[in-house]
C-alpha positions in Angstrom: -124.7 1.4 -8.6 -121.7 1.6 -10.6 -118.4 3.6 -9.4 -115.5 4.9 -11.7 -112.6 3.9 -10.0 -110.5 6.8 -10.2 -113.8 8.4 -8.5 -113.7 6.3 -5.6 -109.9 6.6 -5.0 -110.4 10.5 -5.4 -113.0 10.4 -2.6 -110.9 8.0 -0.6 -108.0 10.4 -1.3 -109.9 14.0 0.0 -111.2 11.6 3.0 -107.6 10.5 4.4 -107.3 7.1 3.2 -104.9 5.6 1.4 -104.3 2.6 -0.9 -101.3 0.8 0.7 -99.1 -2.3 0.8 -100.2 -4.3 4.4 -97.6 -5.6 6.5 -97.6 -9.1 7.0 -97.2 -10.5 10.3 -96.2 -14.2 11.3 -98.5 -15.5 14.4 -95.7 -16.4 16.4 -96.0 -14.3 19.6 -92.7 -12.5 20.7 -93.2 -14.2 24.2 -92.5 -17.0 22.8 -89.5 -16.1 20.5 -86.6 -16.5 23.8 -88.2 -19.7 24.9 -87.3 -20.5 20.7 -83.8 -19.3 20.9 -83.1 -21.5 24.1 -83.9 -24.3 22.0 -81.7 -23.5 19.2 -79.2 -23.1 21.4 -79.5 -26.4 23.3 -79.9 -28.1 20.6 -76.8 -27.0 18.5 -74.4 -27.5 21.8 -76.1 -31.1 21.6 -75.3 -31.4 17.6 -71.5 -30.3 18.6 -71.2 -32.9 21.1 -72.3 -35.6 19.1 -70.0 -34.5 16.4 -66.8 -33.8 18.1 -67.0 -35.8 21.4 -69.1 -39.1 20.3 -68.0 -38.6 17.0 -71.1 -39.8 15.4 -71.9 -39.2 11.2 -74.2 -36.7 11.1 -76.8 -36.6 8.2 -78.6 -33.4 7.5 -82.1 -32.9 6.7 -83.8 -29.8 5.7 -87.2 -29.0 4.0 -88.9 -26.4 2.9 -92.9 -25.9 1.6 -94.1 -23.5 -1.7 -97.4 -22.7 -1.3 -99.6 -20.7 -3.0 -100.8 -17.5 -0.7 -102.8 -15.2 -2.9 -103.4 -11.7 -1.1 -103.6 -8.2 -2.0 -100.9 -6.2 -2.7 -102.3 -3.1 -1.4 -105.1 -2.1 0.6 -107.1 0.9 1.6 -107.4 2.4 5.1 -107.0 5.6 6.9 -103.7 6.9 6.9 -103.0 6.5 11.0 -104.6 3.0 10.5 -101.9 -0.2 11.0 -103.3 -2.7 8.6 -102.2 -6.2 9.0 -102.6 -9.3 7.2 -101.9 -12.5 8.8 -100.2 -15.3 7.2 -101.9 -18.8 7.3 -100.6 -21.7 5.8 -104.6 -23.3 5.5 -104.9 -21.6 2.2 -104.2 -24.2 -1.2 -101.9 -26.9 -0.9 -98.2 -26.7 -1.8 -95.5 -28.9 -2.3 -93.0 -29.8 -0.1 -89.1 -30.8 -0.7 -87.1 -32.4 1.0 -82.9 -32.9 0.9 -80.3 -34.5 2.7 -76.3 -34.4 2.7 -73.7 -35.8 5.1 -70.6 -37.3 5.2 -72.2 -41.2 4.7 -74.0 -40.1 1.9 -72.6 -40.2 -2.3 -74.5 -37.4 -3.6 -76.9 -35.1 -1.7 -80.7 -36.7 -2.0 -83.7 -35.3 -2.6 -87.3 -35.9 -2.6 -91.1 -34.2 -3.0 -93.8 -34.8 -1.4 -97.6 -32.8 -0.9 -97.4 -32.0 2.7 -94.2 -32.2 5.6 -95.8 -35.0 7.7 -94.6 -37.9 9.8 -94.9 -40.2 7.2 -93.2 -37.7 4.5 -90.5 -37.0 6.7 
């Protein structure tokens, strides 16, 4: 059976539910989020101590992943309905880049790679 779309969105429409944009959320649980800051913390009062008291060189490292998500822009569902969409990073590869800069180094570097692994990094 075929449906015209404007149809179907009429009777979605005159049954309370609505074509909307989901909210993504990231699967970090909030429990977790002041155990997270602790270590941020920790660890930049141990960067400042190498820097200023042991005065070591200090090279900085940073990478970050593209990767292709497709989802849908919109979705229906009842109007008092939360929808959700969970972001997963199993879906298509990506690439990865990497870049340094510090104080030892000429120029900043940088490098690709498919995946941040152990023997990327």
């Amino acid at each position: 059976m075929r449906t015209d779309y404007s149809a179907l969105s009429k009777l979605y429409k005159r049954i309370g539910i609505a074509y909307r944009i989901p909210q993504q959320v990231y699967l970090l649980s909030r429990q977790k989020q002041i155990q997270v800051d602790q270590q941020r913390s920790d660890f930049a009062m141990y960067l400042a101590r190498k820097i200023y008291v042991e005065k070591k060189e200090i090279v900085y490292l940073d990478e970050t992943t593209f990767n292709f998500h497709l989802r849908n822009r919109r979705v229906w569902s009842y109007d008092d309905e939360r929808v959700e969409k969970p972001i997963s990073n199993t879906r298509f590869s990506g690439v990865t880049l990497f870049g340094a800069i510090g104080g030892s180094l000429k120029h900043p570097v940088y490098m690709t790679a498919e995946s941040t692994t152990s023997i990327s990094f």
